[in-house]
N, C-alpha and C positions, 0 to 999 in steps of 0.2 A: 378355655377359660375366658370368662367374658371379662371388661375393664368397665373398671364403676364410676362411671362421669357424672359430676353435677354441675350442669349448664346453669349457670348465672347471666339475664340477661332482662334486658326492658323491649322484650317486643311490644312492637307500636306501629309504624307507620312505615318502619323502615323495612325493607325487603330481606335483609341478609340475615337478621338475627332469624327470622320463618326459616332461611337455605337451612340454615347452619339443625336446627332444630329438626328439619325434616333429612338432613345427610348423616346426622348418627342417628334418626330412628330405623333408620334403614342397613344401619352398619351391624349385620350379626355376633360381629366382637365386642359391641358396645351395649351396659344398660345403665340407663338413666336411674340415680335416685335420687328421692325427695327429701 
C-alpha cells in the first residue's frame, strides 16, 4: 500500500527542497498527489 504525500514547498534556489522532492520520488512506498 503506497502513502499519499503532498509536498508543500517553494523550490528556488535552495538545494534541499530539490533533495527532499527527488528522495520520495524515488521512495516505492510513496505517491505524490496534486
Amino acid at each position: 500500500m503506497k502513502i499519499k504525500v503532498l509536498l508543500d514547498t517553494d523550490i528556488g534556489g535552495d538545494l534541499d527542497d530539490a533533495l527532499c522532492l527527488a528522495y520520495l520520488l524515488n521512495q516505492p512506498s510513496c505517491e505524490l498527489v496534486e
